[in-house]
PLY file of the C-alpha trace (Angstrom):
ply
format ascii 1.0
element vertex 105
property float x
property float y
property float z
element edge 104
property int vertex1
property int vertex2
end_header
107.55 99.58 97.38
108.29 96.24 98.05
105.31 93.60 98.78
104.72 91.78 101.59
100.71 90.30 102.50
100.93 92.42 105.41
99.69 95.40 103.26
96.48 93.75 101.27
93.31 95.47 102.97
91.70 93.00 105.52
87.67 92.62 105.68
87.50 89.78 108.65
89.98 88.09 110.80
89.71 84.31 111.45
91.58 83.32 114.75
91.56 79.56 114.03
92.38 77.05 116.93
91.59 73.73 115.11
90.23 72.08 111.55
87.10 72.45 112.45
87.52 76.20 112.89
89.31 75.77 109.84
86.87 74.69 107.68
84.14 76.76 108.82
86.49 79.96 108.23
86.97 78.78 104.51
83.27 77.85 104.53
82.58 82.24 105.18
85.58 83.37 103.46
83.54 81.72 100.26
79.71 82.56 101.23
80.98 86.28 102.18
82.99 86.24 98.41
86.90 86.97 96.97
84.43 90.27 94.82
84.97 93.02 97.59
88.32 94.78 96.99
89.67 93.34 100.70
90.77 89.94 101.38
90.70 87.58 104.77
93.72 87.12 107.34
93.16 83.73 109.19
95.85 83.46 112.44
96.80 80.26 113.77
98.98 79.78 116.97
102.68 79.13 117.15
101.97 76.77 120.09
101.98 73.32 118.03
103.75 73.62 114.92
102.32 70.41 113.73
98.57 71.99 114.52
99.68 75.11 112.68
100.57 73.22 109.43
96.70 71.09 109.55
94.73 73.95 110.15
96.45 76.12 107.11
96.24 73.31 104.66
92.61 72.59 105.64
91.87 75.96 105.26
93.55 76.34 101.46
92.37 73.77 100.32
88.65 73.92 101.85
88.71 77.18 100.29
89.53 75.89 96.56
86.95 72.94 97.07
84.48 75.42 97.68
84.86 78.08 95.63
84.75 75.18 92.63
81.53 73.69 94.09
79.61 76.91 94.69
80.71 78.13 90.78
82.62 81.01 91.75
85.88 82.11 90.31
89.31 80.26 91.96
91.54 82.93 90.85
92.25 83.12 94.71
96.00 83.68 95.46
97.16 83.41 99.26
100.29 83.96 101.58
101.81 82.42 104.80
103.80 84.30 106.93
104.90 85.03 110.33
102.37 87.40 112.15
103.83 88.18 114.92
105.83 85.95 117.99
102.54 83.87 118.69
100.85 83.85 115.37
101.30 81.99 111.91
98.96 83.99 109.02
97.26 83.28 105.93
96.13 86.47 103.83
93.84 85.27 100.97
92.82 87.88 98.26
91.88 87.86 94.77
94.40 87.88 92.00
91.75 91.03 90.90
91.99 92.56 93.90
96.05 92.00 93.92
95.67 94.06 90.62
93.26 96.87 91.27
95.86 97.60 94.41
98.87 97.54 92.17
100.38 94.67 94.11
100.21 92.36 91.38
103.78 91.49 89.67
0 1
1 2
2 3
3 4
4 5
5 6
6 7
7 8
8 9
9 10
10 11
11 12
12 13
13 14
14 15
15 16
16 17
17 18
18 19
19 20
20 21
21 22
22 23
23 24
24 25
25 26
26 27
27 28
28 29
29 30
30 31
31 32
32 33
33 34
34 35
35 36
36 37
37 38
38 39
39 40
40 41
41 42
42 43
43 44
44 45
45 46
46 47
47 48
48 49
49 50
50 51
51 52
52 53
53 54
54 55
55 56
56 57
57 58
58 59
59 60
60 61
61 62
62 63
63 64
64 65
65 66
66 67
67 68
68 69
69 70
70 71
71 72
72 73
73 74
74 75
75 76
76 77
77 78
78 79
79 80
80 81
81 82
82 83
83 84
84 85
85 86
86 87
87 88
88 89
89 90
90 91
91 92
92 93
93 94
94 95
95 96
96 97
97 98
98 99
99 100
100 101
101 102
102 103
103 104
């Protein structure tokens, strides 16, 4: 079976229009935790390219930031991808959750 971050279990959806969205959604991804054996989808629009690419990298690297600051583990691997015509996606997951689904490689 081949991969694709389509497949990884989803717990909550962030539909992200701007960084400050963005940073909040990283903000819960890391107060909610990477432990449960589902990962987070966050969906930005296809409208403004240029939008598309500030929001993702304020959400990546929010999330690193605050997984290192709250103590937790950063072994947090993530995927962009094309959702669908109107969507860009992010699917972050644990590299142990990536494992316990056999998706790791």
């Amino acid at each position: 079976m081949e991969f694709h971050p389509s497949k990884i279990p989803i717990s909550k959806i962030f539909d992200v229009k701007d960084e400050k969205q963005a940073t909040e959604a990283a903000h819960e991804m890391v107060m909610i935790g990477f432990d449960d054996d589902k990962g987070y989808k966050v969906l930005m629009s296809k409208d403004d390219d240029r939008k598309a690419k500030r929001i993702g990298y304020t959400v990546t690297t929010t999330v690193t930031y605050a997984l290192r600051k709250t103590n937790q583990e950063r072994d947090v691997r993530y995927w962009t991808y094309h959702e669908d015509e109107k969507h860009y996606a992010i699917v972050f997951v644990s590299s142990k959750v990536l494992e316990k689904l056999d998706f790791s490689w």
